[in-house]
MDTraj code that builds the backbone (N, CA, C; nanometers):
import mdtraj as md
import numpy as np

residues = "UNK UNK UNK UNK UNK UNK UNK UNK UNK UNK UNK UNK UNK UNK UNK UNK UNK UNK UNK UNK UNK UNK UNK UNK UNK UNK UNK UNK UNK UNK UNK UNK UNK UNK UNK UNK UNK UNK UNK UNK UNK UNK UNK UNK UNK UNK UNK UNK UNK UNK UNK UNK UNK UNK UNK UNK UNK UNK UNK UNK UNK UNK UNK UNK UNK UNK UNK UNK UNK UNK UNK UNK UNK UNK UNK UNK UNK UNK UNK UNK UNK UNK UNK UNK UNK UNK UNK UNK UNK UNK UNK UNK UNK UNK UNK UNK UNK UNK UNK UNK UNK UNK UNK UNK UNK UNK UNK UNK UNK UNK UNK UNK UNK UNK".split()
xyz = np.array([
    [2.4046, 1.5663, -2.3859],
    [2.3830, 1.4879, -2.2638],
    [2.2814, 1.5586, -2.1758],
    [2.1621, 1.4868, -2.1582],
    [2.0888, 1.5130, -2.0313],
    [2.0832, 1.4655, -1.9319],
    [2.0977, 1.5479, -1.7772],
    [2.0984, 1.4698, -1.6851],
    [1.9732, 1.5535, -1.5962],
    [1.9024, 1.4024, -1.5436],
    [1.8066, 1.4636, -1.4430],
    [1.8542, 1.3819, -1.2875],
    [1.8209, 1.5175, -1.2121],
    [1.8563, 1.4588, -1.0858],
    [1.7283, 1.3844, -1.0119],
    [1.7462, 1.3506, -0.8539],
    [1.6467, 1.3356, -0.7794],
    [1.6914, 1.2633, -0.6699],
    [1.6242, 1.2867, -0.5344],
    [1.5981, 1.2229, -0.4216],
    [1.6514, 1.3596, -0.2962],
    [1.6638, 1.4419, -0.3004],
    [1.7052, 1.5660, -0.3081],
    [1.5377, 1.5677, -0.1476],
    [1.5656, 1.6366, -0.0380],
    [1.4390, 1.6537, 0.0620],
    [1.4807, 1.7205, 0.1724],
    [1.4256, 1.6920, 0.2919],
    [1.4557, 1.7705, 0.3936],
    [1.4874, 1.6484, 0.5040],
    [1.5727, 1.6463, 0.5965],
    [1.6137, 1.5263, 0.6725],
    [1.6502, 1.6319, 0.8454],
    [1.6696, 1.5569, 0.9114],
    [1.7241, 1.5614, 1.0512],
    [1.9224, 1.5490, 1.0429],
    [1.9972, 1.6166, 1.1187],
    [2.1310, 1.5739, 1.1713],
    [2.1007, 1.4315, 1.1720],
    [2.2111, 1.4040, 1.0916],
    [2.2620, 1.2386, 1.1466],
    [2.1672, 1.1150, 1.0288],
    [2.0903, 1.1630, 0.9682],
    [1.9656, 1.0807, 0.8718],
    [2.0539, 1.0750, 0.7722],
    [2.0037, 1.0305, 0.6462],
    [2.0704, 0.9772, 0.5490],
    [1.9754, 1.0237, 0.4274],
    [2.0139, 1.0210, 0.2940],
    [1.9640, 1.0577, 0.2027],
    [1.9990, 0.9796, 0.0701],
    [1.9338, 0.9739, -0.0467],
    [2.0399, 0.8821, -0.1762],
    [1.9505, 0.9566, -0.2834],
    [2.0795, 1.0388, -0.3388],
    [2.0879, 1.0970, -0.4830],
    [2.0795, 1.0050, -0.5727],
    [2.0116, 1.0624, -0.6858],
    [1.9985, 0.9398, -0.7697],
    [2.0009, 1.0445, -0.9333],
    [2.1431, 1.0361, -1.0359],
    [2.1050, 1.1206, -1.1452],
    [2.0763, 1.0090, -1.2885],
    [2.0647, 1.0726, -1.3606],
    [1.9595, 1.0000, -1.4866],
    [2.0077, 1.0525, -1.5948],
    [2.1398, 1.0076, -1.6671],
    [2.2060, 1.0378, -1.7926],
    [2.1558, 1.0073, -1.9162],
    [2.1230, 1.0857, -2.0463],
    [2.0347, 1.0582, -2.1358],
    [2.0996, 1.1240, -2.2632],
    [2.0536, 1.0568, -2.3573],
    [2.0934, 1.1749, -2.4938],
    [2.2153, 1.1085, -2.5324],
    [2.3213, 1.1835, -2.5925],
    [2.4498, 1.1358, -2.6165],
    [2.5532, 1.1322, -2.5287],
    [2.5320, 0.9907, -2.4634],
    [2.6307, 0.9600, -2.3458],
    [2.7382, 0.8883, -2.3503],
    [2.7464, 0.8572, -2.4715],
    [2.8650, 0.7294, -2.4959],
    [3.0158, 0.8288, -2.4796],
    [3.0597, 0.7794, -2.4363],
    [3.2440, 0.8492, -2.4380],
    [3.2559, 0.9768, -2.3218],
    [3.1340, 0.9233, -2.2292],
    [3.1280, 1.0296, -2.0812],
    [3.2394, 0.9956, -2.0086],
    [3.3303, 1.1103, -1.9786],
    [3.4232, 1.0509, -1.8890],
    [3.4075, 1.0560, -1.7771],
    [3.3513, 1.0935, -1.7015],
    [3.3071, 1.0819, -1.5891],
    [3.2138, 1.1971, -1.5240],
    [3.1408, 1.0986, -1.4331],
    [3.0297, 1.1685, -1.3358],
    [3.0496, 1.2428, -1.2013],
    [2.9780, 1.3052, -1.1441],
    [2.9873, 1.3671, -1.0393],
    [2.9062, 1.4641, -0.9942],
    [2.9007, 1.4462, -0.8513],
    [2.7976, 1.5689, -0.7939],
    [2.8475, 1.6212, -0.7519],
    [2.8126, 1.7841, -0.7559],
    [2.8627, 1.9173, -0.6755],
    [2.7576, 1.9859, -0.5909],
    [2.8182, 2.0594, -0.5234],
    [2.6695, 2.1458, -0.4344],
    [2.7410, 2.2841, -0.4330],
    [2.6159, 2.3559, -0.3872],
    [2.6200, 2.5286, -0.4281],
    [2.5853, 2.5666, -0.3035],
    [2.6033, 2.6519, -0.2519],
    [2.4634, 2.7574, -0.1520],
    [2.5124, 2.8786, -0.1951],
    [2.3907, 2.9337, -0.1443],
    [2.3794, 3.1117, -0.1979],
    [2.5161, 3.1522, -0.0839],
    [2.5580, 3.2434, -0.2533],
    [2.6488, 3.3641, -0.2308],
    [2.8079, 3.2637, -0.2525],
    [2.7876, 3.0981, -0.2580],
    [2.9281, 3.0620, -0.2291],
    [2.9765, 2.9867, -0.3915],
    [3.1028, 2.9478, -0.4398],
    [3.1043, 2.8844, -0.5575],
    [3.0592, 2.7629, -0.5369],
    [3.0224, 2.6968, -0.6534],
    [3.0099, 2.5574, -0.6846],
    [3.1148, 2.4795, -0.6631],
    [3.1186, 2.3492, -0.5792],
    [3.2145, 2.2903, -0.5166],
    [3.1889, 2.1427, -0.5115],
    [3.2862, 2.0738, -0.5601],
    [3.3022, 1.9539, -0.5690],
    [3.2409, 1.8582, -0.4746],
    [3.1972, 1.7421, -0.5047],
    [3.1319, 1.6889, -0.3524],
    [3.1934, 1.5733, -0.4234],
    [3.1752, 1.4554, -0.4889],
    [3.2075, 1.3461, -0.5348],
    [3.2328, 1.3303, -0.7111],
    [3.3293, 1.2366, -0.7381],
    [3.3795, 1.2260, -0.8533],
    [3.3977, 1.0786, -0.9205],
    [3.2845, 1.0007, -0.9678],
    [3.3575, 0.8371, -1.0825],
    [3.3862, 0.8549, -1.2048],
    [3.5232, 0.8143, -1.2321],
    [3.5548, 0.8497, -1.3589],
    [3.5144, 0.6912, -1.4216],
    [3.5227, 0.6632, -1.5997],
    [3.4957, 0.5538, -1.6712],
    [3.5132, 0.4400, -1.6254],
    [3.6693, 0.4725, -1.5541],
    [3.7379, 0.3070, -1.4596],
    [3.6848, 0.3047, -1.3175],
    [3.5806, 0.3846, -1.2564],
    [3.5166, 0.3531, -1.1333],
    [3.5983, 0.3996, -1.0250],
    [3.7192, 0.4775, -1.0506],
    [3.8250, 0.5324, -0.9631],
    [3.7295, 0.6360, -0.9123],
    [3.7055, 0.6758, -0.7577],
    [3.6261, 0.7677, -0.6936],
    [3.7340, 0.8990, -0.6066],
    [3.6615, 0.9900, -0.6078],
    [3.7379, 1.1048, -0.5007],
    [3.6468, 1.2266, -0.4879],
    [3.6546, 1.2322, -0.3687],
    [3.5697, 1.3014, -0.2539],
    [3.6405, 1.4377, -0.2050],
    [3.5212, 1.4995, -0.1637],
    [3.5983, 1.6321, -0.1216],
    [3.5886, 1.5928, 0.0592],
    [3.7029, 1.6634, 0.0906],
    [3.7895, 1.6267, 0.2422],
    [3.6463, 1.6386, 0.3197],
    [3.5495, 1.7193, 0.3307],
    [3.4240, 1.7321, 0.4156],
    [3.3705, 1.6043, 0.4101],
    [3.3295, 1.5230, 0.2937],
    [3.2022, 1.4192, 0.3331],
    [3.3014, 1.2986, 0.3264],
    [3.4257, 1.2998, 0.3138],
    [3.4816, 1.1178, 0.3152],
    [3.4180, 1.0818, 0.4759],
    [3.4482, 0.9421, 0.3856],
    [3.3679, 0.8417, 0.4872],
    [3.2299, 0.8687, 0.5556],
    [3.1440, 0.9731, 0.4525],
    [3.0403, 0.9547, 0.5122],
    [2.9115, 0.9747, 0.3389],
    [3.0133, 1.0128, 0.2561],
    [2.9359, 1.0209, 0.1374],
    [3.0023, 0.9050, 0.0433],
    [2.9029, 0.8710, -0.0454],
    [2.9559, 0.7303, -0.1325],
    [2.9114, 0.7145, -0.2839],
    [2.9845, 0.7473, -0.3796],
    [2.8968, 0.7733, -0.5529],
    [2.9455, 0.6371, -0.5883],
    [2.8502, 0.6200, -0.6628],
    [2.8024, 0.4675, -0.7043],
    [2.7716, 0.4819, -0.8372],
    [2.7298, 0.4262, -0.9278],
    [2.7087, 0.3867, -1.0558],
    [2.6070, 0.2700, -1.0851],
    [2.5341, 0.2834, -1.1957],
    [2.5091, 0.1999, -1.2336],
    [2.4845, 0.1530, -1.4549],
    [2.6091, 0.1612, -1.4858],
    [2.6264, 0.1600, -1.5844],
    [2.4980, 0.1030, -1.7029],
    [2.4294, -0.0037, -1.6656],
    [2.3059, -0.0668, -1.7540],
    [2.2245, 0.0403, -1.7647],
    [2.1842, 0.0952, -1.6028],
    [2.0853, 0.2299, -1.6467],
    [2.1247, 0.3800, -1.6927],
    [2.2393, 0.3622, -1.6723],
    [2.2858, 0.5370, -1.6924],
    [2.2983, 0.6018, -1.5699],
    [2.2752, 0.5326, -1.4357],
    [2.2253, 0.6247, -1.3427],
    [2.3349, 0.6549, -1.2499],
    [2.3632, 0.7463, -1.1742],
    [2.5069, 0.7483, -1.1018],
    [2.4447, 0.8335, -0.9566],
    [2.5128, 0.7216, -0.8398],
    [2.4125, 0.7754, -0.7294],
    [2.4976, 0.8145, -0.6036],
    [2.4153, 0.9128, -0.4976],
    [2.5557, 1.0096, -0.4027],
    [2.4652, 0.9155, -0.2939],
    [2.4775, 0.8126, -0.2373],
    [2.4315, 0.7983, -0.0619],
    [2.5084, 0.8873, 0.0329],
    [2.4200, 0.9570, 0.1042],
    [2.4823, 1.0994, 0.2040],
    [2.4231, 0.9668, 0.3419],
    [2.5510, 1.0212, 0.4132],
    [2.4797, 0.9374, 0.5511],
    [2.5600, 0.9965, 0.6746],
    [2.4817, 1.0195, 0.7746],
    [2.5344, 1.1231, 0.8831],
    [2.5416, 1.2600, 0.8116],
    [2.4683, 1.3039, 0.7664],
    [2.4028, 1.4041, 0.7293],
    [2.4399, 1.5424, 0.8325],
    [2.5100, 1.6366, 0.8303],
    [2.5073, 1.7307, 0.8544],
    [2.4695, 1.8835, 0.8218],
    [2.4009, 1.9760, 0.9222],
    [2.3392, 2.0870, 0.8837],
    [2.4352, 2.1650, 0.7332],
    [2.5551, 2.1619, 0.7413],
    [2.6345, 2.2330, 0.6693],
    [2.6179, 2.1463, 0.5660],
    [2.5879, 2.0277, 0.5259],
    [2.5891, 1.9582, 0.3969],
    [2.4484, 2.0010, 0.3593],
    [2.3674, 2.1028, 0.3579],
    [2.3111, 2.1838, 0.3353],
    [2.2859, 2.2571, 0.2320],
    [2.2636, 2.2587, 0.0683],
    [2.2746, 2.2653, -0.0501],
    [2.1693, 2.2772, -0.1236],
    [2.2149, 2.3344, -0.2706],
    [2.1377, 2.2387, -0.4099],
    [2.2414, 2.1557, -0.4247],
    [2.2194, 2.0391, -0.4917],
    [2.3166, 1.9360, -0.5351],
    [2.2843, 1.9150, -0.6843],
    [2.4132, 1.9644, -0.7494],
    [2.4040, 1.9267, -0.9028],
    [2.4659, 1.7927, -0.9657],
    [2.4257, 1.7028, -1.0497],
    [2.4732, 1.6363, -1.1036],
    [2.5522, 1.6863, -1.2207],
    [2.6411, 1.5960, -1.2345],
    [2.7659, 1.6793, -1.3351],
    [2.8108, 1.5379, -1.4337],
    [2.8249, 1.5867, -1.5902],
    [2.8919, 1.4909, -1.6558],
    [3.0192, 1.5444, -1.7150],
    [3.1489, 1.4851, -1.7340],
    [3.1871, 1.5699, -1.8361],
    [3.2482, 1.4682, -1.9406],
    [3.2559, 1.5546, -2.0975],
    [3.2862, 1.4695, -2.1809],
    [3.3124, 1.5400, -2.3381],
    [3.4779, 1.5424, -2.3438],
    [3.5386, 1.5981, -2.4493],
    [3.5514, 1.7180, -2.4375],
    [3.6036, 1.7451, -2.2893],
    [3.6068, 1.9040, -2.2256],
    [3.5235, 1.9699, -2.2449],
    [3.4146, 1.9073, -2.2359],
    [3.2822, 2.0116, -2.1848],
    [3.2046, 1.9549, -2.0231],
    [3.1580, 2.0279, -1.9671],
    [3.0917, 1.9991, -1.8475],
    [2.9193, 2.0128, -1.8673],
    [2.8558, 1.9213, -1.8396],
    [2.7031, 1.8825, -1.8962],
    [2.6252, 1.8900, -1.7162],
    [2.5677, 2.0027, -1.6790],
    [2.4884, 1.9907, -1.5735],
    [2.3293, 1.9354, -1.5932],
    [2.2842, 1.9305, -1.4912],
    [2.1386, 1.8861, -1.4545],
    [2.1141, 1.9851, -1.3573],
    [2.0035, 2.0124, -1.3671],
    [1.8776, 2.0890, -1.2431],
    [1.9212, 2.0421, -1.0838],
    [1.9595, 2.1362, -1.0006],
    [1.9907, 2.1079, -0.9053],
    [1.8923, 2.0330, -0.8206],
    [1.9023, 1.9603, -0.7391],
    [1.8345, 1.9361, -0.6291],
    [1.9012, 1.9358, -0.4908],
    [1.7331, 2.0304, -0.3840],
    [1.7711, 2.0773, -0.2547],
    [1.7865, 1.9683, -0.1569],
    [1.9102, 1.9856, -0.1130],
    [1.8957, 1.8748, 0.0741],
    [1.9102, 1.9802, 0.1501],
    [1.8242, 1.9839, 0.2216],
    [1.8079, 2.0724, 0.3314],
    [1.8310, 1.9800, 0.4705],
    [1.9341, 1.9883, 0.5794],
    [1.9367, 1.9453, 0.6587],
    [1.9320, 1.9851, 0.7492],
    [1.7908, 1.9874, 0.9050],
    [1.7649, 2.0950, 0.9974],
    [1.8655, 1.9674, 1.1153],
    [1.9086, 2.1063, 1.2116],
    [1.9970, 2.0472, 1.3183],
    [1.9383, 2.0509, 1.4327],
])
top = md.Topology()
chain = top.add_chain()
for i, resn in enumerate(residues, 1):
    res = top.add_residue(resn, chain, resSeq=i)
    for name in ("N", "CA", "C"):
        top.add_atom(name, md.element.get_by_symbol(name[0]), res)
traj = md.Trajectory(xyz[None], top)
């Protein structure tokens, strides 16, 4: 499985942003998608989660302001960030996993100045 990310930039407090990842290769029997984010020195940490049946879950920081979406025809599985805060501040990885393995993509930076 390859995944490429994108839409990843630099924004203002309060702006909005939309992740967009790009699943490729051997994807059939993916159980589900998800983006995580990193910053230096801290672990990799959950940000959003769609499993096969479209069931979603969020980490307690971005509910109700982050939203993963899908789009099954293209492969593509997408994070809209909105109200954007300095601390949501990251690389953001796209994540697949499938048959207990975890399949990353190339992070991409949101940098959010306050």
């Amino acid at each position: 499985v390859q995944l490429q990310a994108s839409g990843g930039g630099l924004v203002q407090a309060g702006e909005s942003l939309r992740l967009s990842c790009v699943a490729s290769g051997r994807i059939f029997s993916i159980k589900s998608m998800a983006w995580y984010r990193q910053t230096p020195g801290k672990e990799r940490e959950l940000v959003a989660r769609i499993d096969g049946g479209g069931t979603t879950n969020y980490a307690d920081s971005v509910k109700g302001r982050f939203s993963i979406s899908r789009n099954i025809a293209k492969n593509t599985v997408f994070l809209q960030m909105n109200s954007l805060k300095a601390e949501d501040t990251a690389v953001y990885y796209c994540n697949s996993f499938k048959y207990g393995v975890h399949y990353w993509g190339e992070g991409t930076q949101v940098t959010v100045s306050s």
